[in-house]
C-alpha positions as CSV (number, residue, x, y, z in Angstrom):
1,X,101.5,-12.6,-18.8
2,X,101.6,-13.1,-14.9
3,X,100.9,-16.6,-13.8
4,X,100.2,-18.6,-10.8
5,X,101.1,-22.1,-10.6
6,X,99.0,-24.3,-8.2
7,X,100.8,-27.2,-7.8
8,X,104.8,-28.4,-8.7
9,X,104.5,-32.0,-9.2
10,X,105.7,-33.4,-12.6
11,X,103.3,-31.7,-14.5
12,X,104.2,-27.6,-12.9
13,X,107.9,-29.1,-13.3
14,X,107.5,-30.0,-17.4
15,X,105.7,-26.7,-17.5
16,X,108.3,-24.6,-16.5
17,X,110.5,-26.4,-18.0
18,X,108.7,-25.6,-21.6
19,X,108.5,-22.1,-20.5
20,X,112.2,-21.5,-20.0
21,X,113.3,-24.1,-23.5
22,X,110.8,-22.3,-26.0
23,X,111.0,-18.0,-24.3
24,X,112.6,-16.6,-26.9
25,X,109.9,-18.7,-29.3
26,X,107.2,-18.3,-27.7
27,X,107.9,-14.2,-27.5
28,X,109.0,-14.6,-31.2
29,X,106.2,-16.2,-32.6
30,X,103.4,-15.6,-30.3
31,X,104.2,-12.5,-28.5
32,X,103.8,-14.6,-25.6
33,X,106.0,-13.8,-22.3
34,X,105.2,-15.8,-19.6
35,X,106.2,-14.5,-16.1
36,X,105.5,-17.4,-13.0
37,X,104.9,-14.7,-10.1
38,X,103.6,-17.2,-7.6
39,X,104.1,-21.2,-7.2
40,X,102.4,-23.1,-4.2
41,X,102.5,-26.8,-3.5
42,X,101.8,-28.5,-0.3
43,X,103.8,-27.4,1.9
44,X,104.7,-24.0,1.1
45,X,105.3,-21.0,-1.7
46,X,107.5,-19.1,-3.9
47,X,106.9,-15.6,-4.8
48,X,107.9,-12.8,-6.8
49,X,106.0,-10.2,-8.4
50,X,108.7,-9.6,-11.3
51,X,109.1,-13.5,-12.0
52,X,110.8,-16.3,-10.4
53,X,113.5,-17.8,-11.3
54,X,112.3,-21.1,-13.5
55,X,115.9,-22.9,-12.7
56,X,116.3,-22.1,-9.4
57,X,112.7,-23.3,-9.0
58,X,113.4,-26.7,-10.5
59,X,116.3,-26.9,-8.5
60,X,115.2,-26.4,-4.9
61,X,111.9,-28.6,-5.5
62,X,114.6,-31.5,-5.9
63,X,116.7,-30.5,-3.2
64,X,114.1,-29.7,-0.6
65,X,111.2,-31.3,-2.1
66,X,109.2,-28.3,-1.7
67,X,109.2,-24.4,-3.5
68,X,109.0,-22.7,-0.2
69,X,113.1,-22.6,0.4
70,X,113.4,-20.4,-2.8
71,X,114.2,-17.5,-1.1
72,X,116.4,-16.9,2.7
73,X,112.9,-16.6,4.6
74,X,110.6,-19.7,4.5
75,X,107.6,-18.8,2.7
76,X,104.3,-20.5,4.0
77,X,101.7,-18.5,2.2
78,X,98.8,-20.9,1.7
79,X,97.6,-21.2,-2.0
80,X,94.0,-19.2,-1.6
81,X,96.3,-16.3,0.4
82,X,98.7,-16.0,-2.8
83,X,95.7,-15.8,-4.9
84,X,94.0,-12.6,-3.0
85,X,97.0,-11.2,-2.4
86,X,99.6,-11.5,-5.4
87,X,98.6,-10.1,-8.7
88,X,98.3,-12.1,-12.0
89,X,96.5,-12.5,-14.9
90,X,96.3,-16.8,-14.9
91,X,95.7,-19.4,-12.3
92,X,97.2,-22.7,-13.9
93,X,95.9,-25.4,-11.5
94,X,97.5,-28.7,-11.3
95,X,96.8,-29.8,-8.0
96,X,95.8,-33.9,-7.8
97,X,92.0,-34.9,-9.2
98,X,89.9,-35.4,-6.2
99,X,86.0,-36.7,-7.2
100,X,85.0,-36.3,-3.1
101,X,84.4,-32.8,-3.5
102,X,87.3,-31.6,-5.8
103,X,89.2,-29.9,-3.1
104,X,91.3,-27.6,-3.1
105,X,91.2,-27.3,-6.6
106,X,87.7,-26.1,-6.6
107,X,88.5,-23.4,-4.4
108,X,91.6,-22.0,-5.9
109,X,89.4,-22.2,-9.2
110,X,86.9,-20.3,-8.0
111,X,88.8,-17.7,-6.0
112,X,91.1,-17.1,-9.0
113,X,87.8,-16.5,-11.1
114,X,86.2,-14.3,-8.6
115,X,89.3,-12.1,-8.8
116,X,89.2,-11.8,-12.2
117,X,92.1,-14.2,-13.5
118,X,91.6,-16.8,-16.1
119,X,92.0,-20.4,-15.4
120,X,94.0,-23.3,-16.7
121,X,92.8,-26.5,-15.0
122,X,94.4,-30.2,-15.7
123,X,92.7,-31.1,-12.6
124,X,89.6,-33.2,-13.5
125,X,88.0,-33.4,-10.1
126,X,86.0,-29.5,-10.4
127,X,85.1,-30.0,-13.9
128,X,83.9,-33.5,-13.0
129,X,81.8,-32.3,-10.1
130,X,80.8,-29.3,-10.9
131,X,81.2,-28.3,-14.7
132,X,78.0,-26.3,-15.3
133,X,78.8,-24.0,-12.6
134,X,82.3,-23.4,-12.9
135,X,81.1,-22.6,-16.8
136,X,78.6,-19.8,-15.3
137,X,81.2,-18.7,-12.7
138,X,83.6,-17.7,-15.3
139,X,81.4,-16.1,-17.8
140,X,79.5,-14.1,-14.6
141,X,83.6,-13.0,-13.5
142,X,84.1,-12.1,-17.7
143,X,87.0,-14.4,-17.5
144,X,88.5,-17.6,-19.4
145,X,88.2,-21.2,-18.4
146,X,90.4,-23.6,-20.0
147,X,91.0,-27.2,-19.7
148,X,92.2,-29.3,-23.1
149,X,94.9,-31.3,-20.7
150,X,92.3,-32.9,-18.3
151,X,91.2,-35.2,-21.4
152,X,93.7,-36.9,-23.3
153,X,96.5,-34.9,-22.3
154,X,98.6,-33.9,-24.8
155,X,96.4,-35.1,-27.4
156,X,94.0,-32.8,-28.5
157,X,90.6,-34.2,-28.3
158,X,88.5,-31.2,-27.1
159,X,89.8,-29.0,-29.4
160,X,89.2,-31.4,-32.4
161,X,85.6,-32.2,-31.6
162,X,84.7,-28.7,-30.7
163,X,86.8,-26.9,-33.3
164,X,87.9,-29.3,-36.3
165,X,84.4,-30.6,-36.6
166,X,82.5,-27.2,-35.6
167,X,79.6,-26.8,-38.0
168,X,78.8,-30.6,-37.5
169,X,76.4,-32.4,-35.3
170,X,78.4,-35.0,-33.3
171,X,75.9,-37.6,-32.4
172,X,77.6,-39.9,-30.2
173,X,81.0,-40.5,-29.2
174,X,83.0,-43.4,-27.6
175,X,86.5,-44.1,-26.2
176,X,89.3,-45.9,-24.3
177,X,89.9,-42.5,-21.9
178,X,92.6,-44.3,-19.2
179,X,95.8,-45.4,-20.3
180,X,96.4,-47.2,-17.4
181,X,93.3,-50.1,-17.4
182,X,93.9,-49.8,-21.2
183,X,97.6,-51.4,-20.3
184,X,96.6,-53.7,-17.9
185,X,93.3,-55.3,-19.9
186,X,96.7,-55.3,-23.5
187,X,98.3,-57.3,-20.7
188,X,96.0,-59.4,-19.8
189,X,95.4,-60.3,-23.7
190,X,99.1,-61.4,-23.6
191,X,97.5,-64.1,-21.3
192,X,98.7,-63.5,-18.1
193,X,96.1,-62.6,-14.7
194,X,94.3,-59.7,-13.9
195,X,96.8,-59.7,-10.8
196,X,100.1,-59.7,-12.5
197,X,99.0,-57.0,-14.9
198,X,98.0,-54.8,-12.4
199,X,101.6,-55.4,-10.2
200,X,103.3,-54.5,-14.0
201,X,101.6,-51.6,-14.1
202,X,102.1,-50.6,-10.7
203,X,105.9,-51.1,-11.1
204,X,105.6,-49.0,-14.3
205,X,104.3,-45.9,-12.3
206,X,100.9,-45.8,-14.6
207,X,98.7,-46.5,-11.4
208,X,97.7,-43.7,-9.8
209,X,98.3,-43.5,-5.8
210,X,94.3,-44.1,-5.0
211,X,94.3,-47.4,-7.5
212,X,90.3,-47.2,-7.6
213,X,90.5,-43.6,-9.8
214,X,91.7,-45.7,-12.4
215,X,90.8,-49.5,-11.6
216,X,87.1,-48.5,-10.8
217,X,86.6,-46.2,-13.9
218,X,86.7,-42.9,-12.2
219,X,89.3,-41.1,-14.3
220,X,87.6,-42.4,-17.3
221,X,84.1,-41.1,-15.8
222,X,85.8,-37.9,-15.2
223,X,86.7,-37.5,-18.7
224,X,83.7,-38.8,-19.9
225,X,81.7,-35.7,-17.6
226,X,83.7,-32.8,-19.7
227,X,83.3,-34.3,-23.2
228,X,79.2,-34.7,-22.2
229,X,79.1,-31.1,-21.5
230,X,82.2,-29.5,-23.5
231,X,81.0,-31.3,-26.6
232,X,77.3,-32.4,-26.3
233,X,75.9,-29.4,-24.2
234,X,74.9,-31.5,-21.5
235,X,74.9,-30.8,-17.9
236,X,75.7,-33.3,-16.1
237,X,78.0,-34.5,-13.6
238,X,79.9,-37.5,-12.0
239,X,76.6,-39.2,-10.6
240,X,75.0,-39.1,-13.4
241,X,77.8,-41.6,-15.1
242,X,76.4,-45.6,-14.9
243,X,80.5,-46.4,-14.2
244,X,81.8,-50.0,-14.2
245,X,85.3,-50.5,-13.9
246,X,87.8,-53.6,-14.9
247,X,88.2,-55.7,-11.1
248,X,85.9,-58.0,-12.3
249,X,87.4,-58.7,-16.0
250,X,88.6,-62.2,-15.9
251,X,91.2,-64.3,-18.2
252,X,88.2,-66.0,-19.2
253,X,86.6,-63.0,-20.9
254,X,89.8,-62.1,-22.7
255,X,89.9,-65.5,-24.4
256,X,86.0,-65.2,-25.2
257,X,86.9,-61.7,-26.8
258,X,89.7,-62.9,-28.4
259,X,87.7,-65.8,-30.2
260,X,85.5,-63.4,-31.9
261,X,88.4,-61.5,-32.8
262,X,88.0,-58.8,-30.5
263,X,89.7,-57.3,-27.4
264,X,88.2,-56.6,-23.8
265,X,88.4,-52.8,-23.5
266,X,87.0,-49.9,-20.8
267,X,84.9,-47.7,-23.1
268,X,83.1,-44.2,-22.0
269,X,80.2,-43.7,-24.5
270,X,77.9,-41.1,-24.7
271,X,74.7,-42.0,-27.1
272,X,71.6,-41.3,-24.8
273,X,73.1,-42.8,-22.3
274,X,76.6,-41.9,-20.1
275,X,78.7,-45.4,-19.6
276,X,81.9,-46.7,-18.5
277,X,81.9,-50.2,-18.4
278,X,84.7,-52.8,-20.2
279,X,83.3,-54.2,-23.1
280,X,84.4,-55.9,-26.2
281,X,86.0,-54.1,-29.4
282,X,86.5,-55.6,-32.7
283,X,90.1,-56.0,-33.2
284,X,89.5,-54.6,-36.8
285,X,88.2,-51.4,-35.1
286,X,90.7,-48.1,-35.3
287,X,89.1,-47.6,-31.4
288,X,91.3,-51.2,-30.5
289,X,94.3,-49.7,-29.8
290,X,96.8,-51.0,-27.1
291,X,99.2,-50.1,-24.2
292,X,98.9,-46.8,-22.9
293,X,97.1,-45.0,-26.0
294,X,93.7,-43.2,-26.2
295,X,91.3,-43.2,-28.6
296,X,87.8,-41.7,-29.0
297,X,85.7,-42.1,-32.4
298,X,83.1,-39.0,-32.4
299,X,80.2,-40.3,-34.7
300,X,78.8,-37.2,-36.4
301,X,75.4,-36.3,-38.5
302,X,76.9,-35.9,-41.8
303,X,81.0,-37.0,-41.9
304,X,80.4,-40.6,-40.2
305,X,83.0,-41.5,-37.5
306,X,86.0,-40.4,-37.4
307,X,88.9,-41.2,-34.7
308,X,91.4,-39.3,-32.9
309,X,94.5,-41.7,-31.1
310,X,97.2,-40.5,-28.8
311,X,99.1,-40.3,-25.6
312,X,96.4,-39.7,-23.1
313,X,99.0,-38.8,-20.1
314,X,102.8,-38.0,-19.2
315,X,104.1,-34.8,-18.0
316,X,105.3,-32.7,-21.0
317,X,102.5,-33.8,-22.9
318,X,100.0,-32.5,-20.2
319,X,101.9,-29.6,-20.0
320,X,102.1,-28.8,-23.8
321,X,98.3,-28.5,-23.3
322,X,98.6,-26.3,-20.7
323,X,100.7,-24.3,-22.9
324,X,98.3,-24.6,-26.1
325,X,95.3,-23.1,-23.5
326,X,97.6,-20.3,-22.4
327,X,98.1,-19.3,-26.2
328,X,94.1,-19.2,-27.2
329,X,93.9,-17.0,-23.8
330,X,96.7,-14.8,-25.2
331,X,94.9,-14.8,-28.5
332,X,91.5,-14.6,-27.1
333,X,92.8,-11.2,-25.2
334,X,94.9,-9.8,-28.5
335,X,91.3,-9.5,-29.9
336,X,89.8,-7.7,-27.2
């Protein structure tokens, strides 16, 4: 299977990585041989129509910082140019969330579905933006769309509500979607300030570079856009989340939580209404968890609530997802 990888931060890296530890498995078990023809990050490309190199990838993105040194003669193809003009079956897109207008990811999505490629997307900021269209787009181009890693990373909470509870009605569903405000408000319970916990987490690399994605509720909007539609059918995007994010969470409310024996937490729920706000969670609660975890309880019509808990980000995890997708496409074309 040809592939195009949009992006070579930590999560392309952990990918390739997978790709080259588990080849002779993934051949083995899945008849699954994945062949990177093309790689572009920002400032340059790699390409080789009969596969590149996965090693010598790795190792001149350390040394140059970059994938367009791979071979003798600089290669400064721009991403949309590789993906008119190189063959391949998959466009994996990794490229940073952006909820502006979700460029370039948007674009490299839809030129790789226009073509005819399937798409892998961990990148949040089209799906957020734009879901219902990018949905149409693919089934107008008869092509794939997959994106388990841009909620819960390697945990798989798309694939368990759509797929371990099919056949039920899921109702509502509501859950602590960012690791990183989920860390600082576990902090915070510890009893030190709002400021401290946020330096600690800085220091721990769990804030992303534009702090407000994360601080303001925007990843956890994000997240909370895909399950609405992936899982409830809506179509709805971004604006239409009423998003409140943890600035404003004081010691104060943590030690008025904590008396009622509960915790201060940033919840995305879906039950008529779409809302990220923090509020608080019985300690008692299988939803309370701490540090960096997710959790999402899915309330259904008939089996009551049940809740899925996890690692919500991290590079291998996010790329195992990427891999999982890249297995249903295989499957999903073994049938056809």
């Amino acid at each position: 299977m040809r592939i195009i990888l949009c992006g070579f931060g930590v999560v392309g890296q952990s990918l390739v990585k997978l790709f080259d530890s588990r080849a002779e498995d993934l051949y083995a078990k899945y008849g699954l041989k994945p062949r990177v023809v093309g790689v572009f990050d920002s400032k340059g490309s790699a390409v080789n129509p009969s596969g590149l190199d996965l090693n010598k990838l790795i190792e001149v993105k350390k040394k140059f910082g970059t994938v367009k040194n791979y071979a003798d003669t600089k290669n400064t193809m721009s991403g949309i140019d590789m993906l008119k003009n190189v063959e391949a079956d998959v466009l994996i897109e990794t490229t940073a969330s952006n909820y502006k207008d979700a460029e370039p990811g948007m674009t490299h999505i839809t030129t790789a579905m226009k073509k005819g490629m399937h798409v892998i997307s961990v990148n949040k900021g089209p799906l957020a933006l734009a879901f219902p269209s990018l949905m149409e787009l693919a089934t107008y181009n008869q092509v794939m769309f997959k994106f388990s890693g841009t909620v819960g990373g390697g945990t798989p909470i798309l694939d368990y509500a759509k797929n371990s509870l099919s056949g039920e009605r899921i109702i509502s569903f509501a859950g602590i979607l960012n690791g990183t405000t989920n860390y600082i408000l576990t902090n915070m319970a510890t009893g030190i300030s709002y400021e401290d916990a946020l330096k600690d987490a800085q220091e721990k690399g769990y804030v992303e570079a534009d702090e407000s994605l994360d601080l303001d509720g925007l990843d956890a909007a994000a997240k909370l856009v895909i399950l609405a539609n992936w899982i409830m059918g809506m179509k709805v995007t971004m604006p239409d989340i009423n998003c409140t994010g943890i600035r404003k969470v004081t010691t104060e409310d943590i030690k008025k939580a904590a008396k009622n024996n509960c915790s201060v937490k940033l919840i995305a729920s879906c039950n008529k209404e779409l809302i990220v706000a923090p509020k608080e969670v019985s300690n008692d609660d299988p939803l309370c968890v701490n540090g960096t975890l997710n959790a999402i309880a899915f309330t259904s019509e008939h089996s009551g609530t049940q809740t899925i808990i996890g690692r919500g980000a991290g590079g291998m995890e996010t790329a195992s997802s990427i891999l999982r997708d890249l297995l249903d496409i295989r499957q999903e074309i073994a049938r056809t």
